[in-house]
N, C-alpha and C positions, 0 to 999 in steps of 0.2 A: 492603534491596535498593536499587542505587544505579543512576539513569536519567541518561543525558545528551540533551539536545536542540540539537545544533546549526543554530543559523539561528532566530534570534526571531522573525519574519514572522508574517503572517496565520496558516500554517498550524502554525509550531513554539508559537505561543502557545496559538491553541486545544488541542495536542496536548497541551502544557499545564497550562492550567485545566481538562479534561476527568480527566485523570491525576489532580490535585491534589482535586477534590472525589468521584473515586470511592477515593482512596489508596489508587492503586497500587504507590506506589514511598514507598521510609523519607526517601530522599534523590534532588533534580534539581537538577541542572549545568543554565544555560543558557549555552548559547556561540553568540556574535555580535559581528561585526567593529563596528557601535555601541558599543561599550560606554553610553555614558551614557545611550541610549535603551535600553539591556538591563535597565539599574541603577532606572528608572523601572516598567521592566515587574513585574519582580520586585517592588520595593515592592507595588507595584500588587495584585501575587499573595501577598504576606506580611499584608496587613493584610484580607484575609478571611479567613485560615487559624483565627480564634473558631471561624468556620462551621463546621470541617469537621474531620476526623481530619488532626492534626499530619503536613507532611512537610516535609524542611529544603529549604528550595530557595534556591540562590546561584546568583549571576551570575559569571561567573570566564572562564577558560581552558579548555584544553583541559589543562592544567597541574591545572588542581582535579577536571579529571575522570576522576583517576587512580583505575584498581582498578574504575572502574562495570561494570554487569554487562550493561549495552544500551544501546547507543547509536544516538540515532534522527538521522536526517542530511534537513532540511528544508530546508538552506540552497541556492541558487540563483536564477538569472534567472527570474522570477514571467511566467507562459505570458499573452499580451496577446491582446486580443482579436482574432481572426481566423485565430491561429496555432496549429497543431496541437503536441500534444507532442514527436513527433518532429521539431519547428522548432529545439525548443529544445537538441538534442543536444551540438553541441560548445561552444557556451558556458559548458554546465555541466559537461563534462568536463573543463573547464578549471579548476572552480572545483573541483573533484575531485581532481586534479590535486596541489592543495594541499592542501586538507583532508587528504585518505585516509592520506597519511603521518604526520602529525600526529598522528588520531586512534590506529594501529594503533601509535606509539609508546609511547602513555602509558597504552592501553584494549587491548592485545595477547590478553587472553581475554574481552573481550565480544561480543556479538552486534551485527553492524552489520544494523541495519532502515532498507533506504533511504526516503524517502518524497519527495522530489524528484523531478521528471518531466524529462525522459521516464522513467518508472522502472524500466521493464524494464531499457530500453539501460543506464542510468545505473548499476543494480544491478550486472549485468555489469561495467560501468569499474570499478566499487569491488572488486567480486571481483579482478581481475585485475590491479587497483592494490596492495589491502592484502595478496593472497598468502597470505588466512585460507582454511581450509577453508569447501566449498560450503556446508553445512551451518550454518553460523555469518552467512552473507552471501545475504539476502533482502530483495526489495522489500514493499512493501503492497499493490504486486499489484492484483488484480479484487475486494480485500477489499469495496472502498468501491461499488463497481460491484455486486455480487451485493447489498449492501444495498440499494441504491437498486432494481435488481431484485426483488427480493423485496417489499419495500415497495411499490411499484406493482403488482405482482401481487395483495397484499394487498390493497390498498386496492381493486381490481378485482374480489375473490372475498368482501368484505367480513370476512375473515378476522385474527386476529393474524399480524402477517407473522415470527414466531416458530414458528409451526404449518406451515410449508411449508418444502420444499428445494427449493434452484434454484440454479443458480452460475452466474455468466459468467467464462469460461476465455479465455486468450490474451492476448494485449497487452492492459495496460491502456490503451487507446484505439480509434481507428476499426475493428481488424484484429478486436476483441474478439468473441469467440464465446457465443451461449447455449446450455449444456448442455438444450435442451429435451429431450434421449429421457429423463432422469433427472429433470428437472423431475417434483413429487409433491407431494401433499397426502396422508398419510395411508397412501403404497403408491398413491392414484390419480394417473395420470398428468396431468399440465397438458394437455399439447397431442400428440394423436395422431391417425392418418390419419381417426378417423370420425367428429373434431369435426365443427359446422358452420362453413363458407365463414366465417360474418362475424363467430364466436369465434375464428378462428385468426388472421382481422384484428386484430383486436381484440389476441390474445396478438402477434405481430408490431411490432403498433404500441406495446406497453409497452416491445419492446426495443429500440426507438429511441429511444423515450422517457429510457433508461438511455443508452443509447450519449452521447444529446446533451446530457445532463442539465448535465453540466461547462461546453459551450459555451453555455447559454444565463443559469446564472448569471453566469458572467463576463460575458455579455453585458451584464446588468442593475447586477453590483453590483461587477464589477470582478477577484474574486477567489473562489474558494471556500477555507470553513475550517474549518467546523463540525462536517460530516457527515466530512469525513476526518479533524478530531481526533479522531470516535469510533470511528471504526474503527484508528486508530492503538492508541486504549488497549487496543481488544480485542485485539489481538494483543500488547502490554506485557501485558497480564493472563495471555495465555497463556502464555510466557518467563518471567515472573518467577513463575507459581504453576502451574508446570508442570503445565498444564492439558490439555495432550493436545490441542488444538483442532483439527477440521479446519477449515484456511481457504486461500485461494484469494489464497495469497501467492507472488510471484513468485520463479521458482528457477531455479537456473543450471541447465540439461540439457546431458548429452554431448549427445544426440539424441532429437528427438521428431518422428516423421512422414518419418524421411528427411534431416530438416533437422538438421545437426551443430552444438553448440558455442553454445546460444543458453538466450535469458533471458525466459520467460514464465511466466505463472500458471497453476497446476493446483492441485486441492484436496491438501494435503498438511495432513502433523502437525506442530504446530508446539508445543514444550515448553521445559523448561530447557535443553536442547544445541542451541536452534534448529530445526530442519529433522530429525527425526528419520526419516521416511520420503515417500513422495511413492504416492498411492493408483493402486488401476489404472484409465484411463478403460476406460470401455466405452461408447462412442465409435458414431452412427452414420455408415454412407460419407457420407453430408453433413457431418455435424459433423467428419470424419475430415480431408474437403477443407480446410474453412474453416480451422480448427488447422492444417492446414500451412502454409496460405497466411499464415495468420496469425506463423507461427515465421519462413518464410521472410522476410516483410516488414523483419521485427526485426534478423536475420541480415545483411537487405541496407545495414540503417543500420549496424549494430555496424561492418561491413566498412570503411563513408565513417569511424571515427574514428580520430582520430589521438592515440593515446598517448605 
C-alpha cells in the first residue's frame, strides 16, 4: 500500500516516523517544495529503518507519487502564536489552489486526508477543488481533539483512556462541541443532571482543557506534532486495512442542523472507500444548539473564500 505526505513540516514528518515504525504503509512519497531539506529528512528516516518493519520511503514529486492509495495533505502556512485556525483560511487556500490539481492529476483514485488547518474550511476547498467524490475527500477532524479528551478524562477517572467513549464533534477548533450526553464509561454516563456541582466543574474544566490544548503548546514550543502524527496514522491504519473505524473525522454534509453545504466532524466509518457512512447523532437540545452554531460559523468562513 502506497502513502503520500505532502508538506514535510513539523507535522508531515511526525506523520511520518509515527507510520514508519508502526508499518503502516509498503511504500511513502514525501513531497515538499525544499527539496534538499526533504532529501535530508528521508535519510534521516532510512537509516533507522534496522529498527523497524521495512517501508520504501523517497523523497520525490507529486510525479513519483503516481497510483498511491492516500494521500495526506500537511503542507501550509504553520498557525503562529496568537492566531486562531480560521486566521489562517485564505492563505492556505491559496496553497491549495496549487496543490489539489497536481495531486488529483497523478493520485485520481486515492483518498485525499487533509490534515492542514483550518481543516474543516480547508477540507471543503479540496472537495471542491479536486471534484472527487465526498466520500474519498476528509479532514482529521476532532480525531486529535477527542484523543486529547479522552486522555484527560482518563487521567481524571484514573482509568485506561482506551476504556471510555467520548468525542468532541464540530469544528476542529473554538466552535468544537463535547458529545457529553453520549460521553460512558462502561454504559455509565460521564456527566448528567445528578452529578455533584464541583464534578461537573471539574468535567467542564477538562473541556477547555481540550479546547485550548493547541494554543497553549504553541505557546510554549512553537508548534504542535506529535500527538496529531498519531492520530494521523490511525486513521491511515483505518484506510489502508479497512478497519471499519469510527472516528470523528471531518466530512463534507449537504446539511446539518439547518445549516446547508458545510465541512465539520461527526463520528463516521472510515475504511478502504474512505467515508463509508456517517453515524446518527442523538444529540441533546443543547448539544443540538452548539452543533449548529458551530456548522454555521464554518459556513460563514467558507462563504469570505475566494476560489
Amino acid at each position: 500500500m502506497k502513502g503520500v505526505i505532502v508538506g514535510a513540516g513539523q507535522v508531515g514528518l511526525a506523520c511520518a516516523y509515527a507510520m514508519m515504525i508502526q508499518n503502516v504503509l509498503d511504500e511513502m512519497v514525501l513531497v515538499d517544495i525544499n527539496q534538499e531539506k526533504l532529501l535530508g529528512e528521508v535519510m534521516d528516516l532510512e537509516q533507522g529503518m534496522s529498527f523497524v518493519h521495512p517501508t520504501v520511503i523517497k523523497a520525490g514529486t507529486m510525479a513519483e507519487a503516481t497510483g498511491a492509495d492516500v494521500v495526506m495533505i500537511t503542507a501550509g502556512a504553520a498557525q503562529k502564536e496568537g492566531e486562531t485556525r480560521l486566521d489562517l483560511v485564505q492563505k492556505n487556500v491559496e496553497i491549495f489552489k496549487r496543490l489539489i490539481p497536481d495531486i488529483v492529476a497523478h493520485c485520481p483514485q486515492a483518498i485525499l486526508l487533509v490534515v492542514s488547518n483550518p481543516v474543516d474550511v480547508l477540507t471543503y476547498a479540496a472537495w471542491r477543488l479536486s471534484g472527487l467524490p465526498k466520500n474519498r475527500v476528509f479532514g482529521s477532524g476532532t480525531v486529535l481533539d477527542t484523543g486529547r479528551f479522552r486522555y484527560l478524562l482518563a487521567r481524571h477517572l484514573g482509568i485506561d483512556a482506551r476504556s471510555l467513549h467520548a468525542y468532541i464533534i464540530g469544528e476542529h477548533g473554538d466552535s468544537e462541541v463535547p458529545f457529553w450526553s453520549q460521553a460512558n464509561v462502561c454504559g455509565t454516563p460521564l456527566y448528567h443532571d445528578g452529578m455533584p456541582t464541583e464534578e461537573r466543574q471539574t468535567m467542564d474544566d477538562i473541556f477547555q482543557q481540550t479546547k485550548h490544548a493547541a494554543y497553549e503548546i504553541i505557546q510554549r514550543k512553537g508548534y504542535t506534532n506529535y500527538a496529531v502524527g498519531l492520530a494521523v496514522t490511525r486513521i491511515v491504519q483505518s484506510i489502508i486495512r479497512d478497519q471499519n473505524r469510527v472516528l470523528t473525522v471531518s466530512c463534507i454534509m449537504d446539511e446539518i442542523l439547518g445549516v446547508q453545504d458545510v465541512c465539520l466532524s461527526v463520528p463516521a466509518v472510515v475504511g478502504r472507500s474512505g467515508i463509508s457512512r456517517r453515524l446518527h447523532l442523538t444529540l441533546s437540545p443543547g448539544e443540538e444548539e452548539l452543533l449548529r452554531q458551530s456548522a454555521q460559523t464554518l459556513r460563514e468562513v467558507i462563504d469570505c473564500i475566494r476560489f
